[in-house]
Structures are given as structure tokens and as C-alpha cells.
C-alpha positions as CSV (number, residue, x, y, z in Angstrom):
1,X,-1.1,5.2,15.9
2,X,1.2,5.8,13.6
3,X,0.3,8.9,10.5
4,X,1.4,9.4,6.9
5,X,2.1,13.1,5.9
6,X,-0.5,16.0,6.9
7,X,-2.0,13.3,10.0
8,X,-3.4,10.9,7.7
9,X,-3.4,7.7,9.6
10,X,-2.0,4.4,8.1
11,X,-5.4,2.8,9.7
12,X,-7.5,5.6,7.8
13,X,-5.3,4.8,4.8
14,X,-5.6,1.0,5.4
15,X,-9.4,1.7,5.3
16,X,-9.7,3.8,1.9
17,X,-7.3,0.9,0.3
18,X,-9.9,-1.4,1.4
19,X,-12.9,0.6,0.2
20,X,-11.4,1.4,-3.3
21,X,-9.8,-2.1,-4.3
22,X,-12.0,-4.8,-2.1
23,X,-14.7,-4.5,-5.6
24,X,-17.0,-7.6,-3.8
25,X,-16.9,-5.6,-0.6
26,X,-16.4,-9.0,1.2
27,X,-13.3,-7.5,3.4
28,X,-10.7,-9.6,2.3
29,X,-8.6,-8.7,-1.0
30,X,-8.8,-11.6,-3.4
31,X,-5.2,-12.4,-5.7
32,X,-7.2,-10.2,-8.8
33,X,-7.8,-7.3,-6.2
34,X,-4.3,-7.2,-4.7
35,X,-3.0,-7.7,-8.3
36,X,-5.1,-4.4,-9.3
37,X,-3.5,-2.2,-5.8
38,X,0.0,-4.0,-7.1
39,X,-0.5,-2.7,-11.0
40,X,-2.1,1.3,-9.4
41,X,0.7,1.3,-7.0
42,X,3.6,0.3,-9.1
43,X,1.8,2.7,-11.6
44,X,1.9,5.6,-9.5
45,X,5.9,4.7,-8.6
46,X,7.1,4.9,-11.7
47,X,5.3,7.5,-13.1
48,X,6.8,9.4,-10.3
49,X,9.9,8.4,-10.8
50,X,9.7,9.7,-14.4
51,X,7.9,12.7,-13.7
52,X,11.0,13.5,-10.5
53,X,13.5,12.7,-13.2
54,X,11.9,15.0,-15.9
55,X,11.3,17.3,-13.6
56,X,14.9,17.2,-13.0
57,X,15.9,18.3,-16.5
58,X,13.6,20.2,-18.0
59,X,12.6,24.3,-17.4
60,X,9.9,24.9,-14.4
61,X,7.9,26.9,-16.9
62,X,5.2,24.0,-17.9
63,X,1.6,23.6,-16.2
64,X,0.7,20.6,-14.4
65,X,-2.9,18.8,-16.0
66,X,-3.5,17.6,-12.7
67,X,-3.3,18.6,-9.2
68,X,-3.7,17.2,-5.7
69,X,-7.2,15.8,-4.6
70,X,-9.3,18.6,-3.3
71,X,-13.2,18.0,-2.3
72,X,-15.8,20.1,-2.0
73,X,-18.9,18.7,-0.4
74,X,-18.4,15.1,0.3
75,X,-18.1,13.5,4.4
76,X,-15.8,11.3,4.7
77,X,-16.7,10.8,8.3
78,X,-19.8,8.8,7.2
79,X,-18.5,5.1,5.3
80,X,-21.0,5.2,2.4
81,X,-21.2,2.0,0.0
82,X,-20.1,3.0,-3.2
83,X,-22.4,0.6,-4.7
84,X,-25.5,2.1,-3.9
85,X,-24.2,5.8,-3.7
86,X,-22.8,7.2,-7.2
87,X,-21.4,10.0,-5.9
88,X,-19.1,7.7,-3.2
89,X,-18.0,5.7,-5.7
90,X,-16.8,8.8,-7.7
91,X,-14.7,9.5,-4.2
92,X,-13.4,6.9,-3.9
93,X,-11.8,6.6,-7.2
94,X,-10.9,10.0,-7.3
95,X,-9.2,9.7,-3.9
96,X,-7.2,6.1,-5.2
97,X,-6.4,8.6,-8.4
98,X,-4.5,10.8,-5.9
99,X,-4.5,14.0,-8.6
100,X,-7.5,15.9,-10.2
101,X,-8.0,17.7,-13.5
102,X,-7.2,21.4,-13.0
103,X,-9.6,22.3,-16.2
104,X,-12.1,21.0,-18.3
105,X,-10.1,20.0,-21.3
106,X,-8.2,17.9,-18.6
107,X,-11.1,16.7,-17.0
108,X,-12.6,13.9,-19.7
109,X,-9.5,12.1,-19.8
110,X,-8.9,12.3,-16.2
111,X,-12.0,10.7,-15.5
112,X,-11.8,8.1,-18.2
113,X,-8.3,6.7,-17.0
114,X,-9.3,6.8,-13.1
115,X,-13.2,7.0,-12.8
116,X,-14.8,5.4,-15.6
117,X,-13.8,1.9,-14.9
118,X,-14.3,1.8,-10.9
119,X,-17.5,3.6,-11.5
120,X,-19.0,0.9,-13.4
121,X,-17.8,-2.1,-11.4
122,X,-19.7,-0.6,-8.4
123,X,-22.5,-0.9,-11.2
124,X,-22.7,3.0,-12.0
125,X,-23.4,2.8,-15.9
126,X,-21.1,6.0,-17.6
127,X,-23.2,7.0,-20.7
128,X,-21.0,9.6,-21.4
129,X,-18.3,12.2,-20.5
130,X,-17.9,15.9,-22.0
131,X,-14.9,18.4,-20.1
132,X,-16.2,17.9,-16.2
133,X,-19.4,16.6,-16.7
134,X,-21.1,13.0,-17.3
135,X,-24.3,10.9,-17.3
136,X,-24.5,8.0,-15.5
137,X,-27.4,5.5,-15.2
138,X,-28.1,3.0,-12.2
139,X,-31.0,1.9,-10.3
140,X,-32.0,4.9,-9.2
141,X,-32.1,7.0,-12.4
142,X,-30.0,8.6,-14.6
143,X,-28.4,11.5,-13.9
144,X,-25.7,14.3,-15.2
145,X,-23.3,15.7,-12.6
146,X,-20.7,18.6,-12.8
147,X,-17.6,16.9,-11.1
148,X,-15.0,19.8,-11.3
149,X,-16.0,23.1,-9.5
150,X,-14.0,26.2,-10.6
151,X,-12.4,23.8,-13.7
152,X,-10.0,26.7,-15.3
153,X,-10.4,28.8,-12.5
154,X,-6.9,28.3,-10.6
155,X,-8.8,27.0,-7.7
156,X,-10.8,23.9,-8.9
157,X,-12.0,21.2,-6.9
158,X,-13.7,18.3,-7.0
159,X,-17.5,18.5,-5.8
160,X,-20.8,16.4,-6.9
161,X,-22.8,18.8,-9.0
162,X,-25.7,17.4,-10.0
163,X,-27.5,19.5,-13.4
């Protein structure tokens, strides 16, 4: 089987692409789905590209806003359905982000740009978003979770922290 990086397999990966842009869960990726991976992907390569190429010029002394994707208290072992589990769908956006917020002034925006929308096609409602935290609403409640533990800290990660 062949692995990406730190022995992430390109089935595993395969499978999370699947999960995070299949949004009618039917298995197969319909033209809009594959358009959305297309637009993420392409995305992601050039805002590499320019961050490698700023990187390249400028001084070493700046701070990042966001970090690699570090969880705290979620199993991916288990495939959950993102439509009925809040918190899944939250991890499963985060993980198709590919960064985190390293603080809470990061955190709202972070969560806007990469959450928010994925959130609410599973049919999470987002009422709102302050720093690390937001209220949702579905069918089983509504609910306000902490979703950055250690925001400012140095050592954040992301975790499902219900208040």
C-alpha cells in the first residue's frame, strides 16, 4: 500500500477526500463536488506557492496564524456521519483545512473560511462565532463548544469542548 508523508496511506487519504467533499454521502463525487476538491486543491497550491515564494524573500521573524492540524479527543478509527454528529463534521473540515488557528484572535476567521460553510451543508446551523468558540443548532439541540484548546498557549490544539 502505498503512504503519503508520516504513514498516511493514499487509501486513508482517498477515504477523508471522500468523507469531506462527497456532501450527499452517495459515494460517488458528482461534477459540483469534484469542482469544489478542484477549487480547495488548486487553492491550497497556490497559496503555497506564494507563501514558499514569500517565504523566500522576506526575514524569518514573522509568526504563522495557523499551524498544522493537531486533535485532541476525536477517533478517527470510528467513521462517524458528519450529518448526524456535529463534532465529526467540525473534523472533517478542519482536517480538509489542513492548518489550525494557533490563538483566539485567529480562530473566528479560521473557522469562518474553512468550517462555517461545510458545517452547515451537513445541516449544522452556525448561530455564531466569537475567538474559539460558537453555537450551533441542529436536531439535537443547540449547543456552544470551545474548539481551540490552549488558543495562545504555544501548544493549542483542536478538541470539542462543549460549555
Amino acid at each position: 500500500m502505498s503512504t503519503i508523508g508520516s504513514g498516511v496511506s493514499v487509501q486513508d487519504l482517498a477515504k477523508s477526500l471522500m468523507q469531506t467533499f462527497d456532501t450527499n454521502n452517495d459515494g460517488k463525487l458528482t461534477s459540483d463536488e469534484f469542482s469544489a476538491f478542484l477549487s480547495k486543491l488548486l487553492t491550497g497550491v497556490t497559496s503555497a506557492a506564494s507563501t514558499s515564494a514569500a517565504a523566500t524573500t522576506a526575514a524569518s521573524t514573522s509568526t504563522s496564524a495557523s499551524s498544522a492540524v493537531k486533535f485532541e479527543g476525536f477517533d478517527f478509527s470510528v467513521t462517524k456521519d458528519p450529518l448526524k454528529s456535529a463534532k465529526y463534521s467540525f473534523a472533517n473540515a478542519a482536517k480538509a483545512a489542513g492548518t489550525m488557528p494557533t490563538s483566539k484572535t485567529d480562530a473566528e476567521t479560521w473557522f469562518n473560511n474553512n468550517i462555517k460553510a461545510k458545517m452547515q451543508a451537513d445541516g449544522h446551523t452556525i448561530n455564531w462565532v466569537k475567538g474559539d468558540t460558537f453555537q450551533f443548532t441542529d436536531a439535537s439541540g443547540t449547543f456552544v463548544v470551545d474548539f481551540v484548546r490552549g488558543a495562545d498557549s504555544g501548544n493549542p490544539a483542536l478538541a470539542w469542548q462543549p460549555s
